[in-house]
Backbone as a chain_set.jsonl record, in Angstrom:
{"seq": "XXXXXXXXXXXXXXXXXXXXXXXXXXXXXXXXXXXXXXXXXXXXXXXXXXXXXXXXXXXXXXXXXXXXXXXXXXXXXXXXXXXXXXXXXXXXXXXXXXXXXXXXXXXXXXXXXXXXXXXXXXXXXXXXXXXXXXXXXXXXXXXXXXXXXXXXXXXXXXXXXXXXXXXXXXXX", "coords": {"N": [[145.672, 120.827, 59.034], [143.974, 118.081, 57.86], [142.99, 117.644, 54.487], [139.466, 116.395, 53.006], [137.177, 114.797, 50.801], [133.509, 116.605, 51.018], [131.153, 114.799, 50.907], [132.867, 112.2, 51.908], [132.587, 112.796, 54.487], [130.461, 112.404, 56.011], [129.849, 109.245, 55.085], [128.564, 106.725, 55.727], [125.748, 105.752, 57.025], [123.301, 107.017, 60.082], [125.958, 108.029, 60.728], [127.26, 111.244, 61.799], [128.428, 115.003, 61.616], [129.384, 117.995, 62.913], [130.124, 121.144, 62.742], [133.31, 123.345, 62.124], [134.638, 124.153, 58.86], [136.702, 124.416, 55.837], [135.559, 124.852, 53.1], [136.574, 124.418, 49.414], [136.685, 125.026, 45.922], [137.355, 126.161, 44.101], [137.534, 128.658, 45.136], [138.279, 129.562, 48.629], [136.419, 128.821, 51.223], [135.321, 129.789, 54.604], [133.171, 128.087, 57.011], [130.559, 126.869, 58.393], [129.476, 123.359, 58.751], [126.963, 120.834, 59.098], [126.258, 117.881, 59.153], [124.307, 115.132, 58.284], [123.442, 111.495, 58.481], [120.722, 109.793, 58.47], [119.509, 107.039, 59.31], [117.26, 106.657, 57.723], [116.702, 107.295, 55.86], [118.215, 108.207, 52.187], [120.168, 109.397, 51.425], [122.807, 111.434, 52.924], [121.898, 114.796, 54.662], [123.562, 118.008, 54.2], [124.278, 121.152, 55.249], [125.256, 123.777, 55.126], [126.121, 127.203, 56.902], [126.551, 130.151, 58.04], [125.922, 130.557, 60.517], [126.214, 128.437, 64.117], [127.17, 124.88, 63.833], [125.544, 122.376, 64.195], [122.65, 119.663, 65.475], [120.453, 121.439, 66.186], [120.891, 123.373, 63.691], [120.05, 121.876, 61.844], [117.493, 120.519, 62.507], [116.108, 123.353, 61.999], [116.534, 123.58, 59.273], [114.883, 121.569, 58.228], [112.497, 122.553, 58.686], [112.353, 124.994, 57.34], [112.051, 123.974, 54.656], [109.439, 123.261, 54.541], [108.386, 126.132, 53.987], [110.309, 126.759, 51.949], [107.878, 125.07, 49.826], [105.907, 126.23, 50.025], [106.113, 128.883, 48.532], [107.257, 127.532, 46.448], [104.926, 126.561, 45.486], [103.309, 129.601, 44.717], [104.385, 130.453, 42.852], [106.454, 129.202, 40.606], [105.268, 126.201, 40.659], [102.716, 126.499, 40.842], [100.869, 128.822, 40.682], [101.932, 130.291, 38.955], [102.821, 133.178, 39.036], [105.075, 134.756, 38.753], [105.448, 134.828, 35.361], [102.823, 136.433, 34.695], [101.633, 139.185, 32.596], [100.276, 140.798, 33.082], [100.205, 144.52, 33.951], [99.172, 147.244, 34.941], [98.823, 149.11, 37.771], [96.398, 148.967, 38.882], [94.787, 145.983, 37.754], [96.377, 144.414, 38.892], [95.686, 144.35, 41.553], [93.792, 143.614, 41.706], [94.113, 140.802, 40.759], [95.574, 140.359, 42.633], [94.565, 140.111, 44.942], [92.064, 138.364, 43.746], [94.025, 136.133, 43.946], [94.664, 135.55, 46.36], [92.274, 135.187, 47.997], [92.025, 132.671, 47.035], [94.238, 130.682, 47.443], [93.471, 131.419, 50.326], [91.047, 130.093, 50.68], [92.398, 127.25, 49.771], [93.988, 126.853, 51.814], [92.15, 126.482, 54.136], [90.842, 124.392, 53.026], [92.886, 122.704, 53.402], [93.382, 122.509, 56.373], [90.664, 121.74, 56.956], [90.902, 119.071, 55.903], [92.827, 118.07, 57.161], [92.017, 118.178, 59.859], [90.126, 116.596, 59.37], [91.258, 114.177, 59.489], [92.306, 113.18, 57.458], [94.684, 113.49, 56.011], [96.914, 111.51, 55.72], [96.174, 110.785, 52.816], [96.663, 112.397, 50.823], [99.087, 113.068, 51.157], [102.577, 111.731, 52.123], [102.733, 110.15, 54.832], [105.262, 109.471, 56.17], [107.019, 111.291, 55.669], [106.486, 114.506, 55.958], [105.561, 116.485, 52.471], [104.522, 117.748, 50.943], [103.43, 120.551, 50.982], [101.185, 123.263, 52.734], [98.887, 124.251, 50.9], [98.944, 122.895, 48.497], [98.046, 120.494, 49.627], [95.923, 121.367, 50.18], [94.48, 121.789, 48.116], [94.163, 119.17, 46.506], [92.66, 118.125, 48.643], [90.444, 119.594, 47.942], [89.728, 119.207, 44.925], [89.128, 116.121, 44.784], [87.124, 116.652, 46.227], [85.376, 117.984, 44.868], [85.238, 116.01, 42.446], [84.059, 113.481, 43.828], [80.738, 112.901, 44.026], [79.468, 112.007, 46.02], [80.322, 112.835, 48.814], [78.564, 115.43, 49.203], [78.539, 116.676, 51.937], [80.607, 117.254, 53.236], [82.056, 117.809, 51.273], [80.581, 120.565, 51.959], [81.563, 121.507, 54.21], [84.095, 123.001, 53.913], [83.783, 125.001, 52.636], [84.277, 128.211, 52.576], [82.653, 130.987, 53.44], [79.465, 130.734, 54.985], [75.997, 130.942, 54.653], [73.17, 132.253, 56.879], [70.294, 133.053, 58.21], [70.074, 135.801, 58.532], [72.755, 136.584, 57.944], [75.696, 136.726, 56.11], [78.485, 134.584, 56.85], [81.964, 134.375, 58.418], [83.263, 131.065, 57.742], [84.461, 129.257, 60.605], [85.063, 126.664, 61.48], [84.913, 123.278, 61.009]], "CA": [[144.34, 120.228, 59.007], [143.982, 117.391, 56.922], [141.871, 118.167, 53.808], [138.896, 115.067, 52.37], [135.901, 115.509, 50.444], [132.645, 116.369, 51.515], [130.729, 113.499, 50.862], [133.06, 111.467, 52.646], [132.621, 113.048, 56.058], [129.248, 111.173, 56.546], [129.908, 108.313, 54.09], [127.908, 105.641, 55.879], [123.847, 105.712, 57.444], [124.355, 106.991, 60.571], [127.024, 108.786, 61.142], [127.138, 113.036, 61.186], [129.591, 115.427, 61.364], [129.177, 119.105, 63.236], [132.277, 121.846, 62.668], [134.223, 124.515, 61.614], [134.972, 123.509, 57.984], [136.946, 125.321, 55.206], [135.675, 124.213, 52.046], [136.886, 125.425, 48.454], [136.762, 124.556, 45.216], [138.206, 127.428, 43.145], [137.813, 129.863, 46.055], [138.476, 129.302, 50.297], [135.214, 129.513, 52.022], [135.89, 129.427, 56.14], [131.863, 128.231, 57.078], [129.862, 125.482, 59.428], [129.068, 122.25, 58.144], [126.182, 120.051, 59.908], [126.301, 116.864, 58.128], [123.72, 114.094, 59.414], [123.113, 110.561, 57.358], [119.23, 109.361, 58.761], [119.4, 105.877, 58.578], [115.863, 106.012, 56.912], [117.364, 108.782, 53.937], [119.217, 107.304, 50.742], [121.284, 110.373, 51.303], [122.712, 112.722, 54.114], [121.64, 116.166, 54.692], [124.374, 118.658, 54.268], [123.81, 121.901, 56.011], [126.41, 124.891, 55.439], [125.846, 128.062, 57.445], [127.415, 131.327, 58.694], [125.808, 130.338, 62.374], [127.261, 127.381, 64.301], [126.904, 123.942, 63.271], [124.849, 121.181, 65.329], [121.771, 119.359, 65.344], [119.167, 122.411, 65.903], [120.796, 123.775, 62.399], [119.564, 120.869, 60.734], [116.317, 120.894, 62.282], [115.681, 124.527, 61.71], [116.499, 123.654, 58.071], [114.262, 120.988, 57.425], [111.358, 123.277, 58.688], [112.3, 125.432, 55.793], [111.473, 123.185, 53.182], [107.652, 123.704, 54.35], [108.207, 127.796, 54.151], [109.986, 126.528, 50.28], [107.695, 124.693, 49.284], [104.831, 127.2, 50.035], [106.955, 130.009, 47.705], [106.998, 127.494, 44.981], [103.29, 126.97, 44.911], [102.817, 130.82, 44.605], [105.382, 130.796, 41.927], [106.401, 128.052, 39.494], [104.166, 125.113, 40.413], [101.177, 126.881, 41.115], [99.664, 130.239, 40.1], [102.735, 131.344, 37.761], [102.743, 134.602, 39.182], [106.258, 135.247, 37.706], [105.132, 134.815, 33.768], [101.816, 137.23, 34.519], [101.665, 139.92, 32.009], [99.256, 142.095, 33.92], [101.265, 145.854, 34.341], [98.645, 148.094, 35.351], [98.48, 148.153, 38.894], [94.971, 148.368, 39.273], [94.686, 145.208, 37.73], [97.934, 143.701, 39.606], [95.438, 144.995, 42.56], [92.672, 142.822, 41.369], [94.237, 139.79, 40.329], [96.229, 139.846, 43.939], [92.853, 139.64, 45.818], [91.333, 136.884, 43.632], [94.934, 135.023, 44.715], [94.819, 135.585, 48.462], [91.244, 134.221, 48.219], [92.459, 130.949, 46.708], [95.241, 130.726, 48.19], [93.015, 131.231, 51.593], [90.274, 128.602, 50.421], [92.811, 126.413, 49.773], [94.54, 126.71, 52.925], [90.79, 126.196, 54.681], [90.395, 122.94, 52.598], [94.044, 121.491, 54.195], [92.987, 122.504, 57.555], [89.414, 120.835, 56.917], [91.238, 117.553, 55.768], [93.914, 117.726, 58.621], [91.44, 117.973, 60.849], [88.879, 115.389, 59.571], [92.646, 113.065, 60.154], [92.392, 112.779, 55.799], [96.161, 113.775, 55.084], [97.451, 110.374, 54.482], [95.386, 110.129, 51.372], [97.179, 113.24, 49.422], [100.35, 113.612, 51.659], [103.146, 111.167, 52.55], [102.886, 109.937, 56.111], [106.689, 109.222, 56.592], [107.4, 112.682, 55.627], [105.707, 115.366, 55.126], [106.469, 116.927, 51.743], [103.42, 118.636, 50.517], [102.28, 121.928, 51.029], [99.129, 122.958, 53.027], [98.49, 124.775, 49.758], [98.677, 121.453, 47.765], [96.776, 119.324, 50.663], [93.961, 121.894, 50.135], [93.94, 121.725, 46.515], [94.192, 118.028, 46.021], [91.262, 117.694, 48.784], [89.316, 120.03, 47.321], [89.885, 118.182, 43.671], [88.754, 115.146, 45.715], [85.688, 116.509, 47.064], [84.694, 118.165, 43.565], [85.234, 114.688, 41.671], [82.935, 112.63, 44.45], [79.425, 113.431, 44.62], [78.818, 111.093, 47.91], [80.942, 113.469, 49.903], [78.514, 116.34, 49.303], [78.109, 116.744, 53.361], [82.281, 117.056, 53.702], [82.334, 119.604, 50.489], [79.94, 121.954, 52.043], [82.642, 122.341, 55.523], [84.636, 123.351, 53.184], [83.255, 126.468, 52.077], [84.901, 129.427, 53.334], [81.033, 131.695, 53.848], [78.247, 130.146, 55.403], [74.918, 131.774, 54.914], [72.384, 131.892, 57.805], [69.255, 133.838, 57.801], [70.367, 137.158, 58.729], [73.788, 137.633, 56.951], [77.125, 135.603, 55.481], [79.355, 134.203, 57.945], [83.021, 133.197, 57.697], [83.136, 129.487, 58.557], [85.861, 128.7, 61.572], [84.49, 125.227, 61.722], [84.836, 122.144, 59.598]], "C": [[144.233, 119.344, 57.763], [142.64, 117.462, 55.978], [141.167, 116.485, 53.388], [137.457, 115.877, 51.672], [134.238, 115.449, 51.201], [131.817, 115.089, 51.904], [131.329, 112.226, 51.525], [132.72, 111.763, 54.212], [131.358, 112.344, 56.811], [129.324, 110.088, 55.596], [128.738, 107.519, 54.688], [126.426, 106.232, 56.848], [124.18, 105.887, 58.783], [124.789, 107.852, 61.198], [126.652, 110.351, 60.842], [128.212, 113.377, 61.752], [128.706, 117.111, 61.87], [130.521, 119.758, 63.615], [132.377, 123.033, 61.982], [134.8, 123.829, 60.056], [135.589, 124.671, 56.992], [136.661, 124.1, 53.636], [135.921, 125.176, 50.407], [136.967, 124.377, 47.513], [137.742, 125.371, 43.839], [138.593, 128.679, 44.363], [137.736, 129.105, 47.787], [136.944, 129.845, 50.528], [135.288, 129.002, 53.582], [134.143, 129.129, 56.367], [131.422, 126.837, 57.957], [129.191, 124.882, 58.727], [128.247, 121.374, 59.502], [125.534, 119.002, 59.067], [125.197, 115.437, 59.101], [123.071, 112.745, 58.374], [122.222, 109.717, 58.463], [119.609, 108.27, 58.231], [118.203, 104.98, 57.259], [115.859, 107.006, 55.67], [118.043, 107.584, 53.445], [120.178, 108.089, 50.697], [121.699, 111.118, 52.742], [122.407, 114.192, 53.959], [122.777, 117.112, 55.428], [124.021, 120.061, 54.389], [125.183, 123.284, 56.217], [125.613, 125.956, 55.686], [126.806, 128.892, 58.084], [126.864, 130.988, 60.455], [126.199, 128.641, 62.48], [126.563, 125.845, 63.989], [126.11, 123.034, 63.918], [123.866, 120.775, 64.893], [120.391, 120.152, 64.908], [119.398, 122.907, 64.497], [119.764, 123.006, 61.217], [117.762, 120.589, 60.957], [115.684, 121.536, 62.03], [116.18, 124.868, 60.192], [115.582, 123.077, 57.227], [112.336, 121.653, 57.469], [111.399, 124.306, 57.482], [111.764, 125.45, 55.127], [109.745, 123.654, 53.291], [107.384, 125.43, 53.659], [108.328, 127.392, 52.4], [109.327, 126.415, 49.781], [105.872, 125.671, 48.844], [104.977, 128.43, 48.999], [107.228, 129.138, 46.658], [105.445, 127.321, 44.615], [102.767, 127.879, 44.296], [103.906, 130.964, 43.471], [105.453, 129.795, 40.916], [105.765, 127.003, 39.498], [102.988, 125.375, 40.636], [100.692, 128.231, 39.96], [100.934, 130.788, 38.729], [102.978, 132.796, 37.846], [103.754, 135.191, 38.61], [105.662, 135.686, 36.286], [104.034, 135.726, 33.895], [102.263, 138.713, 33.551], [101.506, 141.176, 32.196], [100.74, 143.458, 34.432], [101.071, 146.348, 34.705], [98.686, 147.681, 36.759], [97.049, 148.111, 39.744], [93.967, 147.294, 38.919], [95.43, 144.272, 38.389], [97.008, 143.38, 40.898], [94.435, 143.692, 42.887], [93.064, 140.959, 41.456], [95.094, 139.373, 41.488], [95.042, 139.2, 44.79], [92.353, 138.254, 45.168], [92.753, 135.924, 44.06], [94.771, 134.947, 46.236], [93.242, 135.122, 48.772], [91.359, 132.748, 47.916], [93.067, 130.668, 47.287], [94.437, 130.485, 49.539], [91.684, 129.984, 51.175], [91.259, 128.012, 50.428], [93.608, 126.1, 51.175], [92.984, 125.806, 54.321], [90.876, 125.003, 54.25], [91.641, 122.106, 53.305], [93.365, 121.205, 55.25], [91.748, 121.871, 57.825], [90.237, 119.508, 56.636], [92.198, 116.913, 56.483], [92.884, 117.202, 59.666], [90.299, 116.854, 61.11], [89.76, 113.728, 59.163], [92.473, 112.235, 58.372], [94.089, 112.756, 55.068], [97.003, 112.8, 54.611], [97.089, 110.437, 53.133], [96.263, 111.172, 50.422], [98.86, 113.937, 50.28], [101.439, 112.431, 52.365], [103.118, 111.095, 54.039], [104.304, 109.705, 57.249], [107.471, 110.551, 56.596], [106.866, 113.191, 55.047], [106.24, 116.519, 54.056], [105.719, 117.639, 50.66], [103.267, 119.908, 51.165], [101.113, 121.915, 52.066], [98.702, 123.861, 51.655], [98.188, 123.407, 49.017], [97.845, 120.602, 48.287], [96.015, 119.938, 50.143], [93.566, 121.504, 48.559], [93.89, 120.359, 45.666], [92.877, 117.485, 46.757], [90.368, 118.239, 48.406], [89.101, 119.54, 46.039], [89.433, 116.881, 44.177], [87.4, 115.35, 45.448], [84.964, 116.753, 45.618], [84.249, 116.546, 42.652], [84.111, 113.821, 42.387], [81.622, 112.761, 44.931], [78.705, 112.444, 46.056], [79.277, 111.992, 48.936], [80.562, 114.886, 49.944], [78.337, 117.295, 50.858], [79.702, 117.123, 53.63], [81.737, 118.152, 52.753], [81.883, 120.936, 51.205], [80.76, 123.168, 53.484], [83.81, 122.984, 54.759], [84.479, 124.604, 52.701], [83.827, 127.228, 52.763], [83.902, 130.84, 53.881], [80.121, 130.269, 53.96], [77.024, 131.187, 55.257], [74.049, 131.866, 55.918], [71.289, 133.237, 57.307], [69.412, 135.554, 57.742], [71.627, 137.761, 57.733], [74.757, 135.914, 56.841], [78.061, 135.567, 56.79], [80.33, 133.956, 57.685], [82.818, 131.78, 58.503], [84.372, 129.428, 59.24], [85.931, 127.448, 61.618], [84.824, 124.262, 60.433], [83.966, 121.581, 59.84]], "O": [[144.4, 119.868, 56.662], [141.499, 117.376, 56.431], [141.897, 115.493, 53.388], [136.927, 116.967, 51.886], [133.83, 114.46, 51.811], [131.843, 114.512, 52.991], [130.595, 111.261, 51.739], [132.624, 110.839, 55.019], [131.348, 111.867, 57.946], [128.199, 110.149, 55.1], [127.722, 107.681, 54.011], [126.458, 107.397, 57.244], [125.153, 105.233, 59.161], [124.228, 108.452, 62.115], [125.936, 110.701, 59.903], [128.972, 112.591, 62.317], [127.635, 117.419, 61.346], [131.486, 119.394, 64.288], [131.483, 123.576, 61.333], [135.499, 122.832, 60.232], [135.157, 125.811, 57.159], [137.238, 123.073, 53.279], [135.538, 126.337, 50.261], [137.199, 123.202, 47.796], [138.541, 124.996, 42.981], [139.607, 129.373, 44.437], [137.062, 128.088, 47.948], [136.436, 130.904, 50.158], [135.31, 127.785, 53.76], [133.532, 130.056, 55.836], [132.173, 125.863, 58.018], [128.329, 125.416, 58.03], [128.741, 121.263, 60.624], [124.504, 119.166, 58.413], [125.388, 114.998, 60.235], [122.233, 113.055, 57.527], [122.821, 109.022, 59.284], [119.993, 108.175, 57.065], [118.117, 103.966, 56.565], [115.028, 107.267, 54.801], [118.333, 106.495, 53.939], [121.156, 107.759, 50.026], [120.824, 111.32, 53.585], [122.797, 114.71, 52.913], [122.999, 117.149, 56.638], [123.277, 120.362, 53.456], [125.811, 123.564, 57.239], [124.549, 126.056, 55.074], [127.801, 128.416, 58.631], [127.569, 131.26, 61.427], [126.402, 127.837, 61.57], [125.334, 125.799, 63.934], [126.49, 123.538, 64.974], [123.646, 121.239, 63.774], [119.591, 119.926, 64.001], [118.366, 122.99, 63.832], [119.09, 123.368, 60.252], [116.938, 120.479, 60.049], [114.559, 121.149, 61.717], [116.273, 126.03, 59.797], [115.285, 123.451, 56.092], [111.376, 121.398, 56.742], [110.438, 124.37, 56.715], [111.028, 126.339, 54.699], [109.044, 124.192, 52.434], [106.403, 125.79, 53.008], [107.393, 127.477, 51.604], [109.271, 127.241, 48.87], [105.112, 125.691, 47.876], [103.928, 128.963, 48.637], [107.52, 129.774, 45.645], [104.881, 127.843, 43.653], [101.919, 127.641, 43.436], [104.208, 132.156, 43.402], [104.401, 129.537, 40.331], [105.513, 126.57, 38.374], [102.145, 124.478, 40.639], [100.313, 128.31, 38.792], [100.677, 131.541, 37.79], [103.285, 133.505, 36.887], [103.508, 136.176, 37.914], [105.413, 136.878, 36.105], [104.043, 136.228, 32.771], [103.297, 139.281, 33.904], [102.076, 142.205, 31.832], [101.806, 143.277, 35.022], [101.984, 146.837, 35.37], [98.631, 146.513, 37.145], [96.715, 147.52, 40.771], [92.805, 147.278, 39.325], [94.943, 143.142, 38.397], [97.28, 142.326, 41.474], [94.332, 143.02, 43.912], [92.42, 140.106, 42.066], [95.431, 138.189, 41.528], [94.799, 138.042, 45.129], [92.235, 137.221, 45.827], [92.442, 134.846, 44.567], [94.836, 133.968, 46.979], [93.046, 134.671, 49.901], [90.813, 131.836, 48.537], [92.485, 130.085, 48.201], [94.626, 129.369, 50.02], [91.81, 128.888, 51.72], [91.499, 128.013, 51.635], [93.759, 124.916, 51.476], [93.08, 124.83, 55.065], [91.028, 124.223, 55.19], [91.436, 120.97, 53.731], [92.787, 120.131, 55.412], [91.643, 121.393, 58.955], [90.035, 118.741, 57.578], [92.454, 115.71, 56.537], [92.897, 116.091, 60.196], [89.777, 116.386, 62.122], [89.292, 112.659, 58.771], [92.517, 111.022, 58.166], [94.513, 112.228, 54.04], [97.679, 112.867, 53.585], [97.919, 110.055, 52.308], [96.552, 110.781, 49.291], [99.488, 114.958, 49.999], [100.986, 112.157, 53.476], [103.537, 112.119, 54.579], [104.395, 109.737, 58.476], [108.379, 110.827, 57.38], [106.543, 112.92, 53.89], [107.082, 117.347, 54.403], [106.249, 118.053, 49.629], [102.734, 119.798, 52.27], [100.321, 120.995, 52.273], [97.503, 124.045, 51.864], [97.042, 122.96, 49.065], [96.998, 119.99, 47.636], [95.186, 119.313, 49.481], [92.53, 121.034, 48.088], [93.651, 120.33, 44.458], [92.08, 116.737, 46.189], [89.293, 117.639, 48.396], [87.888, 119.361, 45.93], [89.425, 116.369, 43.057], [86.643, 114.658, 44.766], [84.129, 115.956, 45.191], [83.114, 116.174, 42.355], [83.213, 113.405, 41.654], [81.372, 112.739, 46.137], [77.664, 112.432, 46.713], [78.651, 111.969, 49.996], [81.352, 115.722, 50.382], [78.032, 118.487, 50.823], [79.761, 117.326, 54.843], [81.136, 119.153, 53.143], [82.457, 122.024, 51.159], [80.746, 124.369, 53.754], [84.514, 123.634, 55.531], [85.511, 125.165, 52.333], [83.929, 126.816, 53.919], [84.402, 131.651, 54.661], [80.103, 129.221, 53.316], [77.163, 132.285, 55.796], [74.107, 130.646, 56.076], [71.426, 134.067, 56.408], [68.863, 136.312, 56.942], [71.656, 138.79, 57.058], [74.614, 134.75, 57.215], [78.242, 136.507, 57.564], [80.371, 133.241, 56.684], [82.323, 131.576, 59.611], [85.396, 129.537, 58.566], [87.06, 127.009, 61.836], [84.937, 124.534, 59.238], [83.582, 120.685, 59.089]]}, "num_chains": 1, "name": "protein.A"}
């Protein structure tokens, strides 16, 4: 089997590559390569896996990135939950709840600005590469900053009051 380097196997825009590959650098690794160069990427997307190589790999990788990018929000670009100090865990208990309320407002505010067809404005239209954590929290930073759009802020709310009792809001 004639050996070449990765990077050449899709060299040009384009072209992909699905296989049985043994790649090594210090050590043999026997593993599936699903190599695919998007003529509208600057790069190809290289795709090693213990299951078999093809197209669906690569799409059922780039769905991923959304699951990633949701697990860095909750971690290093968002809340910091790593660095928290908190030990007790009936404060751990506390300070989970006020997250899973933000966290759920902010999810509410994407889904309000998806739905009122806003996501160009705080999310790439060519690819999507935001968060619905980040959508929510850039339209809700939005709505706070513009006092004309107090009629949009208020769908936003995650309780509604009505005369009798608190409601959750389903609605935008």
């Amino acid at each position: 089997m004639p050996s070449r380097r990765v990077c050449d196997v899709v060299a040009t825009q384009g072209s992909r590559f699905y296989g049985r590959v043994r790649l090594w650098q210090e050590e043999q690794l026997e593993t599936n390569l699903s190599a695919y160069w998007d003529p509208h990427e600057e790069e190809a997307l290289l795709v090693i896996s213990d299951r078999p190589a093809g197209g669906a790999r690569l799409r059922e990788y780039r769905l991923r990135w959304r699951v990633e990018s949701t697990f860095q929000d909750l971690k290093s670009r968002g809340w910091q939950w790593e660095s928290c100090h908190v030990r007790r865990l009936d404060r751990i208990d506390r300070m989970l709840l006020v997250l899973f309320l933000a966290v759920w407002w902010l999810v509410h505010g994407a889904a309000s600005c998806m739905h009122h067809g806003k996501r160009d404005r705080y999310d790439r239209h060519d690819r999507r590469d935001k968060s619905i954590f980040r959508i929510g929290r850039l339209y809700l930073l939005d709505l706070a900053g513009n006092s004309s759009r107090l009629c949009e802020r208020k769908k936003c709310l995650l309780f509604r009051g009505s005369s009798v009792k608190w409601r959750f809001s389903l609605r935008f």
